[in-house]
C-alpha positions as CSV (number, residue, x, y, z in Angstrom):
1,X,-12.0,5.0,-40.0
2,X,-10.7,6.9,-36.8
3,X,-11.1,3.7,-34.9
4,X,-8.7,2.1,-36.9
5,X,-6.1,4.3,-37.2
6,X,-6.1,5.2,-33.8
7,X,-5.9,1.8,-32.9
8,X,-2.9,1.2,-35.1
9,X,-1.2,4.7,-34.1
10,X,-2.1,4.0,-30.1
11,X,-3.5,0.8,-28.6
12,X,-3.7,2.1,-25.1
13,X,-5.5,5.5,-26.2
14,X,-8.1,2.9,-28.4
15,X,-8.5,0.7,-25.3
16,X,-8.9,3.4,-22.8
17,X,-11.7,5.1,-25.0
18,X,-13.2,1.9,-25.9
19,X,-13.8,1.4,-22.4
20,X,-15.5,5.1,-22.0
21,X,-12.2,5.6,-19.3
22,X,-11.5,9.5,-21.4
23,X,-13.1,11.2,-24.0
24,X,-12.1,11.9,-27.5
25,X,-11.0,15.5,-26.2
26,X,-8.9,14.5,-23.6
27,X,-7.2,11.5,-26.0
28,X,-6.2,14.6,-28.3
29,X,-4.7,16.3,-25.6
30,X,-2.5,13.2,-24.7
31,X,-1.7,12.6,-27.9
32,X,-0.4,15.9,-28.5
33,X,1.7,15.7,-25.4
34,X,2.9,12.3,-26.6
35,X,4.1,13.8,-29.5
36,X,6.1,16.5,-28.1
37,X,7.7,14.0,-25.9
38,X,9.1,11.8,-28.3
39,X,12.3,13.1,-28.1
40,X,12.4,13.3,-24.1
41,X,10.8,11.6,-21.9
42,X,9.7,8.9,-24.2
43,X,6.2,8.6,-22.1
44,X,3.0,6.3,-23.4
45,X,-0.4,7.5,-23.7
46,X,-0.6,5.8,-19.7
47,X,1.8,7.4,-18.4
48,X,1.3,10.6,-19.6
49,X,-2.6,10.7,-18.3
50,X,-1.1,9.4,-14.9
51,X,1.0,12.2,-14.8
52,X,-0.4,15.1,-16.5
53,X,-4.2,14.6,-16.0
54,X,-4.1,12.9,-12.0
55,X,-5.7,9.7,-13.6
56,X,-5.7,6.6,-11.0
57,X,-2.9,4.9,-11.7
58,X,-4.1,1.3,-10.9
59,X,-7.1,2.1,-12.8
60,X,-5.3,3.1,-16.2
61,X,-2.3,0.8,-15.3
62,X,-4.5,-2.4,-15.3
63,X,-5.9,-2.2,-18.2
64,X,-2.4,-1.4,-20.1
65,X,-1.8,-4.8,-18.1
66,X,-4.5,-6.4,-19.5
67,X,-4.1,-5.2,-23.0
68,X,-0.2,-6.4,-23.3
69,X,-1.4,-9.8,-21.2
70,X,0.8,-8.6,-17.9
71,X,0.1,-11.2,-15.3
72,X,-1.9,-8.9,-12.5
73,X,0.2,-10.0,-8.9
74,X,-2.8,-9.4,-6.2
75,X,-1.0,-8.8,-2.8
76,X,-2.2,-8.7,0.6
77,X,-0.2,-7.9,3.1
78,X,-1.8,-9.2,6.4
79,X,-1.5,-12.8,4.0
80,X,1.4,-12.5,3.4
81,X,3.5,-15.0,4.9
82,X,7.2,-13.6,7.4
83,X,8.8,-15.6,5.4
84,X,8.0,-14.4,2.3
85,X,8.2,-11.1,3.2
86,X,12.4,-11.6,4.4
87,X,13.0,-12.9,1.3
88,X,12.2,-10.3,-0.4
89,X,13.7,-8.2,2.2
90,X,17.2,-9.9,1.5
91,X,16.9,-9.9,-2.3
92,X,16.8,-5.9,-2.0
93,X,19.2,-5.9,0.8
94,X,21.7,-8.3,-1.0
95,X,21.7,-5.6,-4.2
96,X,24.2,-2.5,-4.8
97,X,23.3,0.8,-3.5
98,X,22.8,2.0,-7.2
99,X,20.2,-1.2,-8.0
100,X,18.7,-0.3,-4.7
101,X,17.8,2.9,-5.9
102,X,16.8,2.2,-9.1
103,X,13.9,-0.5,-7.6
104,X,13.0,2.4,-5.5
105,X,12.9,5.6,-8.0
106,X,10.5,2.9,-10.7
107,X,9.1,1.5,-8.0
108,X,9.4,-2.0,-8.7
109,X,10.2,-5.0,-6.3
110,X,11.9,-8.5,-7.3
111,X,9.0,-10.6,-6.0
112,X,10.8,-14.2,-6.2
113,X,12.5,-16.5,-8.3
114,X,10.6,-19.1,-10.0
115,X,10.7,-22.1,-13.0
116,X,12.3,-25.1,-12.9
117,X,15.7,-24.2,-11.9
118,X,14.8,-21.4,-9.9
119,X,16.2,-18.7,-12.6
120,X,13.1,-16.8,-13.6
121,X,12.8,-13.8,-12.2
122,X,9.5,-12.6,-11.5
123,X,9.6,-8.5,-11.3
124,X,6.8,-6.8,-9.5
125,X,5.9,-3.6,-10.8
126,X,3.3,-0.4,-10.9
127,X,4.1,0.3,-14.4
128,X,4.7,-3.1,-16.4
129,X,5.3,-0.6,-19.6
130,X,8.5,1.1,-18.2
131,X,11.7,0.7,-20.2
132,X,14.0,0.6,-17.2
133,X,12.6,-2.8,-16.3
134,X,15.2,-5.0,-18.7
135,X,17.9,-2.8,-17.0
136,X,17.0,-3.9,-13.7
137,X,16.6,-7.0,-14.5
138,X,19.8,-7.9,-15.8
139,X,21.8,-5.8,-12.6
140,X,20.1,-8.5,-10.8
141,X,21.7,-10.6,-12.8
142,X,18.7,-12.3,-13.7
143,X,18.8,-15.2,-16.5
144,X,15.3,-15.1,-17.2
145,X,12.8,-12.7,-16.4
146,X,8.6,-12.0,-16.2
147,X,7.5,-8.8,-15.1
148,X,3.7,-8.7,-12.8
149,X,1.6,-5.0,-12.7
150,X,1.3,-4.6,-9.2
151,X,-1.4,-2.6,-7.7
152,X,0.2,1.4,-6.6
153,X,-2.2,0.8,-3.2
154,X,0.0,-2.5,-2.6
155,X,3.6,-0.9,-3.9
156,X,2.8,1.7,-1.4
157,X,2.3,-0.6,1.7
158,X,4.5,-3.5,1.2
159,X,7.7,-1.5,0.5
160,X,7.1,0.6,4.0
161,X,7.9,-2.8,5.4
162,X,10.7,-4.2,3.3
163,X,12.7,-0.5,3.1
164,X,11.1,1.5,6.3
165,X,12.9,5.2,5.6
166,X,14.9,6.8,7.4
167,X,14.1,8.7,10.7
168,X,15.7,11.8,9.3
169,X,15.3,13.7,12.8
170,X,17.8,10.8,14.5
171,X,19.9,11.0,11.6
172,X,20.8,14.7,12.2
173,X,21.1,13.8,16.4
174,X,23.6,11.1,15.5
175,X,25.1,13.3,13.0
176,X,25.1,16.7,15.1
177,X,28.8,17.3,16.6
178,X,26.7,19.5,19.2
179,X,26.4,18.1,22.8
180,X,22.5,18.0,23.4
181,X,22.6,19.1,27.0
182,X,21.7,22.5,29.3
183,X,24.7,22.1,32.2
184,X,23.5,21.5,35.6
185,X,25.1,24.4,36.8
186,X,22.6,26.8,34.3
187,X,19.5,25.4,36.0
188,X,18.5,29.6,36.6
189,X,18.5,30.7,32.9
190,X,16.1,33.0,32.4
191,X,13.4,32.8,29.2
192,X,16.1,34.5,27.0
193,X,18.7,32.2,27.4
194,X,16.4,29.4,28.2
195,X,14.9,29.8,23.9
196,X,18.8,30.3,22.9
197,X,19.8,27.0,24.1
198,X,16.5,25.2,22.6
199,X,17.6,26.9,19.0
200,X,21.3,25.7,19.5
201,X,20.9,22.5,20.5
202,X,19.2,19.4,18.9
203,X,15.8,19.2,21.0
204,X,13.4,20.3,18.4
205,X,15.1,17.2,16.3
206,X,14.5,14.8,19.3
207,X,10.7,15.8,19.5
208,X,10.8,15.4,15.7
209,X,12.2,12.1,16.1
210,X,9.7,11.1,18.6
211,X,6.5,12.0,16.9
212,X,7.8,10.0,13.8
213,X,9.1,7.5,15.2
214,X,5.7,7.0,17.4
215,X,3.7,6.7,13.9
216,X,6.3,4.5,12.1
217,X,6.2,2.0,15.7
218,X,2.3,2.0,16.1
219,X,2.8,3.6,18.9
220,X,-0.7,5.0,20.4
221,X,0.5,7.8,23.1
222,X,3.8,9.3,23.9
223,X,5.0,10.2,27.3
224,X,7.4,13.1,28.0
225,X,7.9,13.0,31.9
226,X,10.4,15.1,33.9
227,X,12.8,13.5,36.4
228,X,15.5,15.0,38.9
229,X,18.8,15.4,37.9
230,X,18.1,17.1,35.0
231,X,16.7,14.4,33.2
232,X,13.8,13.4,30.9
233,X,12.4,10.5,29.9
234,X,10.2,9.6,26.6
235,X,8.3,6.1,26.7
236,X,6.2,4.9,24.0
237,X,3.0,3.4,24.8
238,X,3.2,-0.1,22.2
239,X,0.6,-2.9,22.4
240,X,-1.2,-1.2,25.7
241,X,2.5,-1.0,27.7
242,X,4.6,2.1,28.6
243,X,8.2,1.1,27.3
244,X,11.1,3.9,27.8
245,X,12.3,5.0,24.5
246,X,14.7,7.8,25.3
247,X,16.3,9.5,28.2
248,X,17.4,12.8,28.0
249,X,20.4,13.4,30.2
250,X,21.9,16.9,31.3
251,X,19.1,18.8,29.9
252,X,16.6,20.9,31.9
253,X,13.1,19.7,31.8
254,X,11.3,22.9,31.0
255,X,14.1,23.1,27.9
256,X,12.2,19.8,26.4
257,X,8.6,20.8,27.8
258,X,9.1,24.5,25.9
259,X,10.2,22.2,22.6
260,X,6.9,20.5,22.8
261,X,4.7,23.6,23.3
262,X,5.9,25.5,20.7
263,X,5.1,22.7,18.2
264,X,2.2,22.5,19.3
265,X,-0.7,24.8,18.7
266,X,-3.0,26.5,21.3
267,X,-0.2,26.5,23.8
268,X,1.8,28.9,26.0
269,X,5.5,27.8,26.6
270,X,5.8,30.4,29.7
271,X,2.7,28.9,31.4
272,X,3.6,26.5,34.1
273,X,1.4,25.9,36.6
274,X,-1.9,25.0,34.3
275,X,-3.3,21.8,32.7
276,X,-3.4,22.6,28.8
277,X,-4.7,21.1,25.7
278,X,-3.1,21.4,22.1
279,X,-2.6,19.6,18.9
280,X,0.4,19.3,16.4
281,X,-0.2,17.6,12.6
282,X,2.1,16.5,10.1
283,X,2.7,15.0,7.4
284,X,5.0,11.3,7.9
285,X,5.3,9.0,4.5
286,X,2.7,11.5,2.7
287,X,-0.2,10.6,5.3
288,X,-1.2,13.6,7.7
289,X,-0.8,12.4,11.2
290,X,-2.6,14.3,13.8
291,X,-1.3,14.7,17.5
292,X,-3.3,15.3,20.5
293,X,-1.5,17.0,23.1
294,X,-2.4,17.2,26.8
295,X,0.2,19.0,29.4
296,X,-0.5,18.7,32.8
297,X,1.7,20.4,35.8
298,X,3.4,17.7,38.5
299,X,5.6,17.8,41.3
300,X,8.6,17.2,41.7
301,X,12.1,17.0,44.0
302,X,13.6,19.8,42.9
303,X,11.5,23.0,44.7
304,X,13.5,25.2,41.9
305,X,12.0,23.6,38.8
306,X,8.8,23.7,37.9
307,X,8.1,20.5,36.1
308,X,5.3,19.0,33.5
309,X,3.6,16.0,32.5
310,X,3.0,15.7,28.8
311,X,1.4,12.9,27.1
312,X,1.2,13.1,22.7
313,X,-1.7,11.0,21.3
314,X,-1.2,9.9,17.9
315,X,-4.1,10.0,15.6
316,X,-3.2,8.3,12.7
317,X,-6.4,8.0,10.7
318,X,-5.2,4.4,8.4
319,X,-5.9,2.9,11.7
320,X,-9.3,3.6,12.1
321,X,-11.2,0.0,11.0
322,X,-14.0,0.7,8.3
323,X,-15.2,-3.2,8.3
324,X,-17.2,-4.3,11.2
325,X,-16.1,-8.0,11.0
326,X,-12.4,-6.6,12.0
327,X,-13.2,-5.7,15.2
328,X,-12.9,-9.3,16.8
329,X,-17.0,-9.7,17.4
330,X,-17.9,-13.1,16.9
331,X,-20.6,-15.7,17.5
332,X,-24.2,-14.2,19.3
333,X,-21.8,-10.9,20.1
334,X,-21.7,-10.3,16.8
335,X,-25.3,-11.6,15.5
336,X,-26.7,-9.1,18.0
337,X,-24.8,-6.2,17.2
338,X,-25.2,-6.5,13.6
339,X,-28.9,-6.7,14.2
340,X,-28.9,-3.8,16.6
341,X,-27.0,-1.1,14.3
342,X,-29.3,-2.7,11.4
343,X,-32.6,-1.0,13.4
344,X,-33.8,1.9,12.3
345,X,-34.0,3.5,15.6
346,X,-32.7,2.7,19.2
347,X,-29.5,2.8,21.0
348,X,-25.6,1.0,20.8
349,X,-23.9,1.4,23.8
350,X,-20.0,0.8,24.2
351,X,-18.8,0.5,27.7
352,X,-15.1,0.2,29.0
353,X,-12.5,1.9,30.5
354,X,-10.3,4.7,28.7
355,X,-8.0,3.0,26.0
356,X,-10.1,-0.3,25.1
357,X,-11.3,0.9,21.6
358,X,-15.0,1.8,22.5
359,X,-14.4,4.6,20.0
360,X,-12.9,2.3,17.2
361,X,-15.6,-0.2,17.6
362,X,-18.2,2.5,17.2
363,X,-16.6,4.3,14.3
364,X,-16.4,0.7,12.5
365,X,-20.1,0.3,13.3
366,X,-20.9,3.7,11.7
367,X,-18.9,2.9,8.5
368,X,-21.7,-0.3,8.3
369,X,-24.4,2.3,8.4
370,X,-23.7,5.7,6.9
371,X,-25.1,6.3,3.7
372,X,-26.0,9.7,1.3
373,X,-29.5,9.3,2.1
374,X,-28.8,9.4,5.6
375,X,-27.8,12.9,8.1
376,X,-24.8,11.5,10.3
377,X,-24.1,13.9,13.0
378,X,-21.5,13.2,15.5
379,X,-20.8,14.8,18.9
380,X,-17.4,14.0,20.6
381,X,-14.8,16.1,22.6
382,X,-12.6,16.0,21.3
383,X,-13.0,14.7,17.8
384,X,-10.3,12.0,17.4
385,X,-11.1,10.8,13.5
386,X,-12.2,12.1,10.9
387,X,-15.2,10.1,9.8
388,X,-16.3,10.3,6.0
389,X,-19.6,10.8,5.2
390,X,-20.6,12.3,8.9
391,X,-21.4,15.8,9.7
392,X,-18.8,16.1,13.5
393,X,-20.0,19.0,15.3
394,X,-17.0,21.1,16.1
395,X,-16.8,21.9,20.1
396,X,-15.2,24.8,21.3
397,X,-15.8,27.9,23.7
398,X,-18.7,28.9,21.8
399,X,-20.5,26.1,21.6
400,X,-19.6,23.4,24.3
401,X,-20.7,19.5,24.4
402,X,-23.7,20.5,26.2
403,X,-25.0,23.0,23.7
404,X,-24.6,20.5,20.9
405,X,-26.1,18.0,22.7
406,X,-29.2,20.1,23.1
407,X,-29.2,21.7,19.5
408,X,-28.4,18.2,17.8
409,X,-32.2,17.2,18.1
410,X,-33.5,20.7,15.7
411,X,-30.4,19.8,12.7
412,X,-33.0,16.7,11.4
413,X,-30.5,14.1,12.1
414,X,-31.1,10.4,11.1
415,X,-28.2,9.0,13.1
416,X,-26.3,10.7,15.9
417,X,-22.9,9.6,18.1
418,X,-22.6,11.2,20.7
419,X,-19.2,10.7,22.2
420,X,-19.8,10.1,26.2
421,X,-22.7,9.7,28.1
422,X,-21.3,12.3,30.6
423,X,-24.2,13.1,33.1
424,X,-27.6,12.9,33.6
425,X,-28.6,15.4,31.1
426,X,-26.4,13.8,28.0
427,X,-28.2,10.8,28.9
428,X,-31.2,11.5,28.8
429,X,-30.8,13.8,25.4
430,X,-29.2,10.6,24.2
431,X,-32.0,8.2,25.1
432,X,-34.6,10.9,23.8
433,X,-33.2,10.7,20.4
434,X,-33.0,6.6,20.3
435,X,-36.7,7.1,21.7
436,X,-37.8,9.6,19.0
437,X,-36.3,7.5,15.7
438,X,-33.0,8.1,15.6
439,X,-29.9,5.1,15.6
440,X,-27.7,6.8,18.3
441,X,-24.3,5.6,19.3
442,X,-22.7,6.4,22.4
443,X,-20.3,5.2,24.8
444,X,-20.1,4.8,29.3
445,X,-17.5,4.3,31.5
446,X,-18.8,1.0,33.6
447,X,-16.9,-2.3,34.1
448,X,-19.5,-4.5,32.0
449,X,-22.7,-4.5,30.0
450,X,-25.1,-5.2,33.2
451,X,-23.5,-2.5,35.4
452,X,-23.9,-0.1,32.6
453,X,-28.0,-0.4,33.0
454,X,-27.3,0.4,37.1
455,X,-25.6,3.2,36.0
456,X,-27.9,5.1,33.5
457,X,-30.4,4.1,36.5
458,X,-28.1,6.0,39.2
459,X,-27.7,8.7,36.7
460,X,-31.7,9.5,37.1
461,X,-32.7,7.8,34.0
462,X,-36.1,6.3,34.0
463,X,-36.2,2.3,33.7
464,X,-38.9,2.6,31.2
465,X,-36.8,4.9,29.1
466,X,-33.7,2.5,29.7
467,X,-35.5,-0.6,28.5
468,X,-37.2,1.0,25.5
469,X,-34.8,2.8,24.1
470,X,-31.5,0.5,24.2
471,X,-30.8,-2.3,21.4
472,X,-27.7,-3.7,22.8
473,X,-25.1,-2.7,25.4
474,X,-21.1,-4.2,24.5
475,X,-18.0,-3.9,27.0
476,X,-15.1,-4.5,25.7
477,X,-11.7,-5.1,26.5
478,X,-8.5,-4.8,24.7
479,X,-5.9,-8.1,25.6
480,X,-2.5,-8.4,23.2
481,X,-2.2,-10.8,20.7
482,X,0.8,-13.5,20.7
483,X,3.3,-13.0,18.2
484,X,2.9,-15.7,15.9
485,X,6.5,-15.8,15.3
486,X,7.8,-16.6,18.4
487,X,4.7,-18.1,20.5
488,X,5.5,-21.4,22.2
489,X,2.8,-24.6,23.1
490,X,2.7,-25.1,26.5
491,X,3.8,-28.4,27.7
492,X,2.9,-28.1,31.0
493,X,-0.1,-26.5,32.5
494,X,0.0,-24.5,35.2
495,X,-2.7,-26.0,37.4
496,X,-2.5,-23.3,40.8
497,X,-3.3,-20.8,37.7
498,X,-6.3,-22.6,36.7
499,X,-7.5,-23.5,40.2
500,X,-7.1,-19.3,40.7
501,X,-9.5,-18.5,38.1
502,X,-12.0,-21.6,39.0
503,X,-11.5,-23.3,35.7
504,X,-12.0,-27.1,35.1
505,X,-8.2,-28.4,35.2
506,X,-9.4,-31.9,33.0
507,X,-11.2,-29.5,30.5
508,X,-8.5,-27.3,30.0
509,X,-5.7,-30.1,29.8
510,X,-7.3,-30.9,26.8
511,X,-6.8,-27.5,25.6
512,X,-3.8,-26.6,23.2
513,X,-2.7,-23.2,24.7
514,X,0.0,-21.1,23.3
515,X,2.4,-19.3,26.1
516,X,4.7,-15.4,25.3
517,X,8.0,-16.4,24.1
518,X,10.1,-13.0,22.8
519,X,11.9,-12.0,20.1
520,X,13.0,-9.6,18.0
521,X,10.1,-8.7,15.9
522,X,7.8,-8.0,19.5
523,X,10.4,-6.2,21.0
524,X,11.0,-9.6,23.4
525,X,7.8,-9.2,25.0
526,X,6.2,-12.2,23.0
527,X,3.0,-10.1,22.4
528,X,2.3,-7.9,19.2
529,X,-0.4,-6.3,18.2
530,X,-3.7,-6.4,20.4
531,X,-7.1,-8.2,19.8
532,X,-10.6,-7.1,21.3
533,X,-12.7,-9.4,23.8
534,X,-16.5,-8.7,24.3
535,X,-19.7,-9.1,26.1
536,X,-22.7,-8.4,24.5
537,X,-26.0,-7.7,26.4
538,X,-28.5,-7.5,23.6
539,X,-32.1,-6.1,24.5
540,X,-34.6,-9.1,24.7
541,X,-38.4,-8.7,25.5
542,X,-36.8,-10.6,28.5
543,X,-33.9,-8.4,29.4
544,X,-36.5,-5.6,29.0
545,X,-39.3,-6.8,31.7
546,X,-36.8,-7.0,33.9
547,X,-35.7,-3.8,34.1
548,X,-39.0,-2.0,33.7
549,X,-39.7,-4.1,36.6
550,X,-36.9,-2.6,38.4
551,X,-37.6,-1.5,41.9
552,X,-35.8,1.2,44.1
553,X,-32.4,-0.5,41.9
554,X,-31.5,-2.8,39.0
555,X,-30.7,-6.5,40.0
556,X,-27.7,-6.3,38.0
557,X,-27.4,-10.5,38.9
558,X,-30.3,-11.0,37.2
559,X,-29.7,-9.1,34.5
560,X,-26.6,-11.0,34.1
561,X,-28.5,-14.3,34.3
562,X,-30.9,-13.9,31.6
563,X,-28.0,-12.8,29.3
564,X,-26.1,-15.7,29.7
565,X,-29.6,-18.0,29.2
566,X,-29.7,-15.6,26.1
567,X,-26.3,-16.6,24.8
568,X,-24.0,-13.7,26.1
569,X,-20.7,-14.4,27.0
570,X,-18.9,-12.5,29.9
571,X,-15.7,-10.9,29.1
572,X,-13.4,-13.5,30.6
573,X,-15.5,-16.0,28.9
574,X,-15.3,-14.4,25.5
575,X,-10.9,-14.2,26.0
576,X,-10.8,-17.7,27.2
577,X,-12.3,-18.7,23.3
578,X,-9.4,-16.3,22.1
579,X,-6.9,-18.9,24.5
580,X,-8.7,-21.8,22.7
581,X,-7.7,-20.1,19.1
582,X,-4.3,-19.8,19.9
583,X,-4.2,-16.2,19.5
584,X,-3.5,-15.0,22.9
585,X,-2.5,-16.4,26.7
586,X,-4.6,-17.6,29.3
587,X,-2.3,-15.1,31.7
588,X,-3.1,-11.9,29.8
589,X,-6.7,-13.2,29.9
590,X,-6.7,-13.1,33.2
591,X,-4.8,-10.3,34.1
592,X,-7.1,-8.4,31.9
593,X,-10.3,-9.6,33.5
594,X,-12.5,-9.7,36.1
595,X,-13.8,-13.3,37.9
596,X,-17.6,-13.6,37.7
């Protein structure tokens, strides 16, 4: 009898209880709530758990869809086509400031127009039950109209590309009537009148400005760097390249390096003439963004001023890739690394220089693994992500990389990454655990995957140790990705280019290869985005004879031979295939490689 009358006096409560989505007590509740809102807010039984009891909106919000037969619109961003995306972009532009708003404060986005004559207007929105959606509608001016529940998740994303906000911090710069500059002239001011001008002037809003600006731009590092004259410059690292951003004109140096340090924390503003470390977080389009924050002390022209480096690391943890098959392995590299993170026990090593996503690689491989049944302990310094499900090990003056290291082996772990194979004694701690039943990750600083075996070798580690203990060795290489917008076929080959790198001119004739163009979407370099290339040395009973039977060194050469016999692919070798596809030039290829 209750079923029935509830499902006459509330089809959504019926449905959601049905379902076993809330209890009986917690429908009452709404219900109550409902009813004292009838003369307000006017909020359904959705709605109301949304908002009062922190429900998941697409959870509750698809099945309202389903119960008053909403069409569900499924959108992926990546799929989605430009062109799609600057239609929509100049449907919302193309609206009143008012209508702009009111898709904003519902949250819903006029999608396209469809039916026969093009006059049906299909409304995308997170709430398909909201009353404000006819309203809309007709300000469009719409004839016809069908509104599709759109996922929250996919709101969320999309409309941070169709109406990026504001950078408030440049906002008050362009709006500030105050001349952001420290005359030449006051080049002496002591710390006093040195933090007086900071607080008057618009500096802190420049940094401001900089460290969103940096997470809104994908930007991985920003540089602050000190020039004479009483200027600074700001460049953004995008895509791999430094590009200057800003320059600060008229303003002392240690005026912008003192801005920096005091947003930063575990940093001393009146210390000039020491390399220092700290870290600055906030929170930019309700994600916390961590910065990394390294200051080092440089010379300069000027005997009077005492100038800094500073370089900003953004840690922006959305861009840390949980699915393995994102990483850009493919073919036997990625059929061998698969199978060596599936082991139970041994060793994944990631080799490469700073900046080519060794640690990005690794983190994706220990998303593929971690588990509740397994202990996850990870060792880095410093700790750039957060990874969920892992236990990091927090490094600091009272217990150093070392000290974990040695203690790591006594906390029962049943996978370890340990950050950086630094020495002889990290090694060999590493290889012990790999050798003892534990899946360790780590990384090493060597060219490719066969020099990295000559250099646990010269580190002191025993061949026996290196050959029993490794599953597979990677190196990879980061090389930018042509912006599909703009990239151009190449009529003609450049055939001095081809002779340079010892390719087979008549082969690669046949090839259709894609050359940088430039526009505005890549910022005119004709690259955007970047794309990783690999070489994977995987362990074979082979591979391991060899180096067991390693005399007074490893013959690197013959490692190197039996690999490729094996399947591998060298690093140039594994870009070239990336030529082939279209998705980036045989130039940045081979700037970013070495000939065999």
């Amino acid at each position: 009898m209750f079923d029935t009358q509830l499902e006459m006096t509330d089809k959504i409560g019926y449905l959601l209880l049905k379902k076993g989505i809330i209890d009986s007590e917690l429908l009452e509740k709404s219900l109550q709530i409902k009813a004292q809102d009838q003369n307000k807010l006017k909020r359904n039984l959705a709605q109301i758990l949304v908002d009062e009891f922190g429900f998941d909106h697409d959870l509750i919000f698809r099945e309202v869809a389903v119960l008053y037969a909403f069409k569900e619109l499924n959108i992926n961003l990546d799929e989605l086509p430009e062109s799609k995306i600057e239609e929509i972009k100049k449907m919302i532009d193309s609206q009143s400031d008012e209508v702009k708003q009111m898709l904003l404060t519902h949250k819903v986005i006029p999608f396209s127009f469809n039916g026969r004559m093009r006059d049906k207007l299909i409304l995308a929105a997170i709430d398909p039950t909201d009353r404000s959606l006819s309203k809309i509608a007709y300000s469009i001016n719409a004839k016809k109209y069908e509104i599709n529940f759109l996922r929250k998740k996919d709101y969320d994303k999309l409309i941070q590309v169709l109406v990026p906000p504001e950078n408030e911090y440049l906002k008050m710069i362009e709006e500030s009537d105050e001349e952001l500059s420290i005359e030449p002239d006051e080049a002496n001011l002591n710390e006093e009148e040195l933090d007086a001008e900071i607080n008057k002037s618009a500096l802190v809003n420049l940094i401001e400005a900089a460290l969103v600006e940096g997470v809104r731009k994908g930007v991985s590092d920003i540089h602050v760097v000190p020039k004479s004259g009483n200027k600074t410059e700001i460049h953004f690292r995008i895509d791999g390249k430094l590009m200057l951003w800003h320059t600060q004109e008229n303003t002392m140096p240690e005026a912008v390096m003192a801005v920096v340090k005091d947003r930063a924390k575990g940093m001393d503003r009146f210390e000039r003439e020491a390399a220092q470390d700290g870290f600055i977080q906030r929170e930019i389009d309700h994600n916390i963004i961590r910065y990394r924050v390294s200051v080092l002390p440089m010379v300069g022209t000027e005997l009077k001023n005492k100038f800094e480096t500073i370089v900003i690391r953004i840690l922006d943890d959305r861009k840390v890739l949980k699915d393995i098959s994102k990483i850009g392995l493919t073919g036997y590299s990625l059929k061998a690394f698969q199978k060596s993170i599936s082991q139970p026990q041994g060793m994944v090593i990631m080799t490469g220089p700073t900046g080519s996503g060794k640690s990005t690689t690794l983190v994706a491989a220990l998303y593929q693994v971690i588990d509740p049944t397994k202990n996850v302990l990870t060792v880095e310094d410093p700790v750039e992500y957060v990874i969920e499900g892992a236990r990091q090990l927090k490094i600091g003056y009272k217990m150093d990389f070392e000290q974990a290291i040695r203690s790591i082996l006594r906390h029962d772990p049943d996978i370890v990454l340990v950050g950086e194979m630094r020495d002889k004694e990290t090694a060999e701690t590493a290889i012990k655990l790999a050798n003892t039943g534990h899946l360790t990750f780590s990384t090493l600083h060597t060219n490719d995957a066969p020099s990295a075996v000559a250099r646990l070798y010269k580190m002191g580690v025993e061949p026996f140790l290196i050959s029993y203990a490794i599953n597979i060795i990677v190196a990879q290489r980061l090389v930018r990705r042509l912006c599909s917008d703009c990239k151009k076929r190449v009529e003609q080959i450049d055939e001095d280019l081809l002779k340079a790198a010892n390719l087979d001119i008549d082969e690669w004739k046949q090839v259709e290869m894609y050359k940088a163009n430039g526009c505005e979407k890549c910022n005119r370099t004709g690259y955007k985005g970047r794309m990783a290339i690999h070489e994977a040395l995987y362990f074979t009973k082979e591979i391991r004879e060899l180096i067991v039977n390693s005399g007074n060194e490893v013959d690197e050469e013959a490692v190197r031979r039996q690999a490729k016999k094996d399947g591998t692919l060298s690093l140039r070798e594994s870009g070239l295939e990336k030529v082939k596809d279209g998705l980036t030039s045989l130039e940045e290829v081979l700037a970013s490689t070495m000939d065999e």
